[in-house]
C-alpha positions as CSV (number, residue, x, y, z in Angstrom):
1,X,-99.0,76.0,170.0
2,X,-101.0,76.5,173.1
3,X,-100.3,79.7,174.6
4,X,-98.1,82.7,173.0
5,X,-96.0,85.2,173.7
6,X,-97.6,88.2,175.7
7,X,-100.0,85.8,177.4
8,X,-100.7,86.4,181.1
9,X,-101.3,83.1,183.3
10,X,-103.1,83.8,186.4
11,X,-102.7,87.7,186.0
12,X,-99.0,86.9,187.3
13,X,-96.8,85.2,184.9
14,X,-96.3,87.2,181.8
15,X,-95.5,84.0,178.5
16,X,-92.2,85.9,176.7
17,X,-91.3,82.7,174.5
18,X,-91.1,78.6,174.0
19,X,-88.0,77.1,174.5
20,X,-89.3,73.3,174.6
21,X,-91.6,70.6,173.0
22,X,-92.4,67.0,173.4
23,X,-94.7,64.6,172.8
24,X,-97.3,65.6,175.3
25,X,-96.5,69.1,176.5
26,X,-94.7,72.6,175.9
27,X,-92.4,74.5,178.0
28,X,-92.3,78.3,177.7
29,X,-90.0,81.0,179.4
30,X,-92.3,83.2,181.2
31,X,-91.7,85.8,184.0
32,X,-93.6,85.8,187.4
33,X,-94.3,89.6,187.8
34,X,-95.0,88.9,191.5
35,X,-91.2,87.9,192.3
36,X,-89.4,89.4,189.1
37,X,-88.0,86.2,188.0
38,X,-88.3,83.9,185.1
39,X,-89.6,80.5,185.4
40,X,-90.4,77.6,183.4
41,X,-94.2,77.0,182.2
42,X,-95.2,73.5,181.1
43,X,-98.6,73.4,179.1
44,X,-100.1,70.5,178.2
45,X,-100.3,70.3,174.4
46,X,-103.8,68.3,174.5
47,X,-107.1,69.8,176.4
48,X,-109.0,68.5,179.0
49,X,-111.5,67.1,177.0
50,X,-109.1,65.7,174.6
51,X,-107.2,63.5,176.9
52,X,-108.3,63.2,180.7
53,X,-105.5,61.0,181.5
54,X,-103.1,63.7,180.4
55,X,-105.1,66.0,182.7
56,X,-104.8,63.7,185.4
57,X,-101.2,63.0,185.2
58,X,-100.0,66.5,185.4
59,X,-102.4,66.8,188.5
60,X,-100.6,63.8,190.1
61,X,-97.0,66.0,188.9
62,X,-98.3,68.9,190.9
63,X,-99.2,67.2,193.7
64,X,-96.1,64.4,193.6
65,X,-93.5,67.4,194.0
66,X,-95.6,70.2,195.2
67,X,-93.5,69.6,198.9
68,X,-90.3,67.9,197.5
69,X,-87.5,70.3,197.8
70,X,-84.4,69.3,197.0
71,X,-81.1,70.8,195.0
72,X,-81.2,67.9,192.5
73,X,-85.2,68.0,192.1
74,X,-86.3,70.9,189.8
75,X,-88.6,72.5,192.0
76,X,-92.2,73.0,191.4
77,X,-93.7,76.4,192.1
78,X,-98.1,76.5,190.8
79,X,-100.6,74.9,189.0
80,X,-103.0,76.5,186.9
81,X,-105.7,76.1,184.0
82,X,-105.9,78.3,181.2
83,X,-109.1,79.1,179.6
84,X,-108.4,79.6,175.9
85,X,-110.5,81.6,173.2
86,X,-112.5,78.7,171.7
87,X,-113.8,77.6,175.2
88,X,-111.0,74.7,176.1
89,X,-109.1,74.6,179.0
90,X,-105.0,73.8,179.0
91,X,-103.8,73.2,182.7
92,X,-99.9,74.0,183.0
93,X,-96.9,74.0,185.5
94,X,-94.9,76.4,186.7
95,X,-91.4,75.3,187.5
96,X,-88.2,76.2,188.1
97,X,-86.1,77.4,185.1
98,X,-83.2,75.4,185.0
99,X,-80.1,76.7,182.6
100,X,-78.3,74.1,181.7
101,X,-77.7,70.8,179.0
102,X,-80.5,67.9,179.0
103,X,-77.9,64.4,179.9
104,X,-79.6,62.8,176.8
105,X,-78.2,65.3,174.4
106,X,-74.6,65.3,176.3
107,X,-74.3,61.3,175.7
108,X,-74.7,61.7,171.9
109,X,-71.2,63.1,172.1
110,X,-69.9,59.9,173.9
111,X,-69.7,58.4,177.6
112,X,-69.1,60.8,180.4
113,X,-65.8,60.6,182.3
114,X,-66.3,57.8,185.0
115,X,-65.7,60.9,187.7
116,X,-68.1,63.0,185.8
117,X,-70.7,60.3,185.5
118,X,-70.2,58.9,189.3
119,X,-71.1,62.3,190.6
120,X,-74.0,62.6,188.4
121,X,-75.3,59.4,189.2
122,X,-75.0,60.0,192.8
123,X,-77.1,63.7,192.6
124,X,-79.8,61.7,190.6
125,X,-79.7,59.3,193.7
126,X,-79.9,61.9,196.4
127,X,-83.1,63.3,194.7
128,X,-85.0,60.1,194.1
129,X,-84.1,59.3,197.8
130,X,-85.7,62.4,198.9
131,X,-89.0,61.8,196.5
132,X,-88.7,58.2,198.1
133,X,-88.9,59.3,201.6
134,X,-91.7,61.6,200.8
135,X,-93.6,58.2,199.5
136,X,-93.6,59.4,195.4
137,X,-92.0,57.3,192.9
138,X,-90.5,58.9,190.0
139,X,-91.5,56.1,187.4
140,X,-89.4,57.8,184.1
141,X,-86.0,57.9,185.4
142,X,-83.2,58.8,182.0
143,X,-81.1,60.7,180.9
144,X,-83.7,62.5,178.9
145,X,-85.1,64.1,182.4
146,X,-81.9,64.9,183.7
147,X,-80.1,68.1,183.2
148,X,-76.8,69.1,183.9
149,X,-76.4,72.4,185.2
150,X,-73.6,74.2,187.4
151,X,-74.8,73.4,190.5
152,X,-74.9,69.6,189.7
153,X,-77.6,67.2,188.1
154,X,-81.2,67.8,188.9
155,X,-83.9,65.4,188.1
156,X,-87.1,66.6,185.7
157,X,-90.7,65.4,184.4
158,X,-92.3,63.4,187.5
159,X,-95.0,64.0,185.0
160,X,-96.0,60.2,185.4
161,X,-95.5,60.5,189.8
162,X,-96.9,58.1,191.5
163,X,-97.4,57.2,195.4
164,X,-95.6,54.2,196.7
165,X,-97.8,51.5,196.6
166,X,-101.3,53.2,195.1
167,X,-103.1,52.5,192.2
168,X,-102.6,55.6,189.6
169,X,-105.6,56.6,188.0
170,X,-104.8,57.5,184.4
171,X,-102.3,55.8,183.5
172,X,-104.0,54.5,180.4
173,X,-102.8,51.5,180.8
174,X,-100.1,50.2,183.2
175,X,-97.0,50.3,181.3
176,X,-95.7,53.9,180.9
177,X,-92.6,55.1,181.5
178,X,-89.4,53.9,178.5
179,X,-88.6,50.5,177.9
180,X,-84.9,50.9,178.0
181,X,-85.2,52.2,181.8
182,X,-87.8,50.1,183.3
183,X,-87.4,47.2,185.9
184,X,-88.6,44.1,185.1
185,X,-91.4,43.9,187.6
186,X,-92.8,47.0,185.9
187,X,-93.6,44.7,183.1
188,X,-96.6,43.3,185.6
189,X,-99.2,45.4,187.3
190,X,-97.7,46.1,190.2
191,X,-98.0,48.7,192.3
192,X,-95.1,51.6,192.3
193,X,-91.8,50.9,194.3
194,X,-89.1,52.9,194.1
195,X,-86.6,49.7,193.9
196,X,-87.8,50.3,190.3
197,X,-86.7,54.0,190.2
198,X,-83.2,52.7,191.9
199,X,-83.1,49.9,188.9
200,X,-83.5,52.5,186.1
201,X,-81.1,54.7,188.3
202,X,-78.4,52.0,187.5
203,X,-79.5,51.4,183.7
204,X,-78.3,55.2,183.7
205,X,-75.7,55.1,185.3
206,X,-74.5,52.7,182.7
207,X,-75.5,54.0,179.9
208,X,-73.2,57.4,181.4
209,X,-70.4,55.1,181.5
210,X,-70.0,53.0,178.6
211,X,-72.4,55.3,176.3
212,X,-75.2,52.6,175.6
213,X,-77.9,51.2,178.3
214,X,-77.9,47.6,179.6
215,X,-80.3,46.7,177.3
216,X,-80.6,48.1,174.2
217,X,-84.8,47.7,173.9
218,X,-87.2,50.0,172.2
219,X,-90.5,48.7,172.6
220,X,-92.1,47.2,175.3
221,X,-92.3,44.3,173.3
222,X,-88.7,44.0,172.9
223,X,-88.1,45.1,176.7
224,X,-90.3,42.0,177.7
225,X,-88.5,39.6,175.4
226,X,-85.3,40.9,176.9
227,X,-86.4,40.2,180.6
228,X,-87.9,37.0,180.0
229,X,-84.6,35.7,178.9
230,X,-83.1,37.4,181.7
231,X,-79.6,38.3,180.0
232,X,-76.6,38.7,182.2
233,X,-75.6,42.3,182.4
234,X,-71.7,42.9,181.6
235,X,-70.1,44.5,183.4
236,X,-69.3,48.4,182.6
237,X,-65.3,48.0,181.4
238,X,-63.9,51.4,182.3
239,X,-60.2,52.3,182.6
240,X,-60.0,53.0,186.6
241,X,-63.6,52.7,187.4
242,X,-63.4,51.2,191.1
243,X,-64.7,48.0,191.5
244,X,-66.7,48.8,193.9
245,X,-68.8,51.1,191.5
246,X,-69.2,48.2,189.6
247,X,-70.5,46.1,191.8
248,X,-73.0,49.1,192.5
249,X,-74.1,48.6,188.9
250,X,-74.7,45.8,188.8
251,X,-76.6,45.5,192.7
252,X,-78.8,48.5,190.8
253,X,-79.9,46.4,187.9
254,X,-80.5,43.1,190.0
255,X,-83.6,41.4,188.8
256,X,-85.2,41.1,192.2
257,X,-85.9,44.3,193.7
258,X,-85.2,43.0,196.8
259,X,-81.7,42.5,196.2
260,X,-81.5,46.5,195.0
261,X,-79.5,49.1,197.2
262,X,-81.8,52.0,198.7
263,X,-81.5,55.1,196.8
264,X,-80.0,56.8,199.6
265,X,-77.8,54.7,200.1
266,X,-76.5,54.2,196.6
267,X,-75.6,58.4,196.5
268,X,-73.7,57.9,199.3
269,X,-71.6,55.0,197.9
270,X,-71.5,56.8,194.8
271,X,-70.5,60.3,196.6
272,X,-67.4,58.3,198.6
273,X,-65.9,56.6,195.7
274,X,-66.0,60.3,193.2
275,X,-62.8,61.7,193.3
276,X,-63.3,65.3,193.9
277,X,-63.4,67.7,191.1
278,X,-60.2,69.4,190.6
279,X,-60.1,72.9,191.2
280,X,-58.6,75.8,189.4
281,X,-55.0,77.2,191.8
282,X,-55.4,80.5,193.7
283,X,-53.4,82.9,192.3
284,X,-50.7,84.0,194.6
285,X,-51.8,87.1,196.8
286,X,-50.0,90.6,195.7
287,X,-47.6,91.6,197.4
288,X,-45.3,95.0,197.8
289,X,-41.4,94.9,199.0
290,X,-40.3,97.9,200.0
291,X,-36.2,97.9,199.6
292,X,-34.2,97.5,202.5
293,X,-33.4,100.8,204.6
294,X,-30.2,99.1,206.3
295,X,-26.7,100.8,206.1
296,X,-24.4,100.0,203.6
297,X,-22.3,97.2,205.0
298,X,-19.2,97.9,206.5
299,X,-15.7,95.7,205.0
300,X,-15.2,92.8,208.1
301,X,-12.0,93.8,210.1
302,X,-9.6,92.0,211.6
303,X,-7.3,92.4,214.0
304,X,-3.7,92.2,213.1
305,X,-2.3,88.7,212.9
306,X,-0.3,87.6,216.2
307,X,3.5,87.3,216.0
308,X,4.4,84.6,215.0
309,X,1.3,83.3,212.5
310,X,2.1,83.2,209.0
311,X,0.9,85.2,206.7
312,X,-2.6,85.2,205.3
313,X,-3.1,83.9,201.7
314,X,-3.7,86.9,198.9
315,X,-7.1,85.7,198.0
316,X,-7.8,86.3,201.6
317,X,-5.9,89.6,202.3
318,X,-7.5,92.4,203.8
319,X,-7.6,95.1,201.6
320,X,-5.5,97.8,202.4
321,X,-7.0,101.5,203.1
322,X,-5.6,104.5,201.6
323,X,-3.0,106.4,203.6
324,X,-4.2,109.1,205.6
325,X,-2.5,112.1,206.9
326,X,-0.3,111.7,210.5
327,X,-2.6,112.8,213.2
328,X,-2.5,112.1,216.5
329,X,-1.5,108.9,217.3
330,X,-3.9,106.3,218.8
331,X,-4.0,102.5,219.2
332,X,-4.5,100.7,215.7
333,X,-7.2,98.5,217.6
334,X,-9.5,101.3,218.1
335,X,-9.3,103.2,214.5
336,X,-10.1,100.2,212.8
337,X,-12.3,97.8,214.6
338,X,-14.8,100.2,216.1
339,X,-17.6,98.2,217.8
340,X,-21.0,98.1,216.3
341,X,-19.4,98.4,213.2
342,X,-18.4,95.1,212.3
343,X,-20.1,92.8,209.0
344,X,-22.9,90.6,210.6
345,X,-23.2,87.6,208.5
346,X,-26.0,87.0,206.0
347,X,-29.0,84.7,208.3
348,X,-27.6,86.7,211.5
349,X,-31.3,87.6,213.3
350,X,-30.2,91.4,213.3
351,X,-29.7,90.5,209.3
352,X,-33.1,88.9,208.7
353,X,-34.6,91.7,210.7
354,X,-33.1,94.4,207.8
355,X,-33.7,92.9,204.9
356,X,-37.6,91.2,205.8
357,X,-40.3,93.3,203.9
358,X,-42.7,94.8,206.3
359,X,-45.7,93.3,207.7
């Protein structure tokens, strides 16, 4: 290990533990006692004077993403060297710690839903377009430097960055990157383009959908075999994909990177055709009824049939009121039909107004 727990970097980030290791480089939790919040800390694993083309490529990182800000970029926050007890120095990144599951280890469970994996695709696009417009070329795009968090997909590792249309100094040679991913102009000395980012960006997107890449390479030699008999790609055969996001696909992983979409442009495409994600109903806002304060109703009254009109039906009798003792006599009209007293009918506004909880 390069650097353990306890270890303070720059007299401001405090090393708690290592939560990552790859083939050139560690990543350890650490906290930056200057903003009281953790972050991510890449070491290289060799020195300086072990490997200068290491040292030179995590340089170029720094300075490749130093100003790209973006929500599907991990962001890049110092760069430091480390003097170490026996005299070597180990320079390291600090980064934005990102929680969430590395798209590599998700497709060893199987293909991602084709909404799941359209979305994705088009959050890994919106970040290489913004790399793209700030000139840097990503060079390793796969599902092994995306992560998936709950914000969305956010690209990692521009660990072998480069500016569009330089000459990178320590490469050690000028294939790097993974076969599997990589255009096939790469396979010449070319200069970065970012049609090659957008190229690997469809090999992805593939590989996302149908759980395998386009081309199922290893090696460089195998990837150069594979190109030089130019295979035709088939097309990803997804239950309600839209054709349109195959044609996408396949425009990505055109052989001539003329004939590729921008990057931009292919999150955009990408963005319209995703069906939005569902989202979990509202629950219904509490409420409290108060009972209704209205009088009891009063029985409807009619007046007494005309001469003449036959009788009313029993089921439609009025029922008849206890006798009362003689008093004074007054007109029958007035005792019972009293007005303001009569039924109003149910959806009557005086009605609705009596039996409406309160607002």
């Amino acid at each position: 290990m390069t650097f353990a727990p306890g270890l303070l970097l720059h007299d401001r980030y405090a090393v708690v533990e290592q939560i990552g290791v790859g083939g050139m480089s560690e990543v350890w939790l650490a906290i930056d006692q200057v903003l009281d919040r953790p972050v991510a800390v890449k070491a290289l694993i060799a020195t300086l004077d072990d490997d200068s083309d290491l040292f030179a490529a995590t340089w170029r990182e720094a300075r490749a993403t130093a100003k790209l800000t973006h929500p599907h970029v991990t962001q890049v926050y110092d760069y430091g060297e480390q003097p170490l007890d026996d005299g070597e120095v180990i320079p390291y990144l600090v980064m934005e710690l990102v929680d969430g599951r590395n798209l590599a280890d998700r497709l060893t469970s199987g293909p991602l839903p084709w909404p799941e994996a359209v979305r994705m695709a088009s959050q890994v696009a919106a970040g290489l377009a913004a790399a793209h417009r700030m000139g840097v070329v990503h060079r390793d795009v796969k599902p092994g430097n995306v992560m998936l968090t709950e914000t969305g997909a956010k690209v990692l590792d521009f660990g072998i960055a480069a500016f569009r249309g330089s000459r990178p100094e320590g490469d050690g040679g000028w294939l790097v990157g993974t076969p599997a991913y990589a255009a096939p102009e790469r396979l010449d000395s070319g200069p970065p383009d970012p049609a090659a980012d957008v190229y690997a960006l469809g090999a992805l997107l593939y590989e996302a959908l149908t759980g395998r890449p386009p081309l199922a390479v290893v090696t460089w030699d195998e990837a150069e075999d594979a190109h030089r008999r130019a295979p035709s790609i088939t097309p990803p055969a997804v239950p309600g994909l839209p054709s349109a996001v195959v044609a996408l696909v396949l425009a990505c992983l055109s052989r001539d990177p003329g004939r590729r979409p921008r990057a931009q442009d292919v999150s955009e495409a990408l963005d319209s055709a995703a069906p939005a994600p569902a989202l979990a109903p509202s629950p219904p806002p509490a409420t409290s009824v108060r009972p209704s304060r209205s009088p009891a109703r009063p029985a409807t009254c009619a007046p007494p049939p005309a001469p003449g009109t036959p009788a009313a039906s029993p089921e439609h009798r009025p029922t008849p009121r206890p006798a009362r003792r003689p008093s004074a006599p007054r007109p029958r009209s007035a005792a019972l039909c009293r007005p303001g007293v009569a039924h109003r009918p149910p959806g009557s506004p005086n009605a609705a107004a009596a039996s409406a909880p309160p607002s």
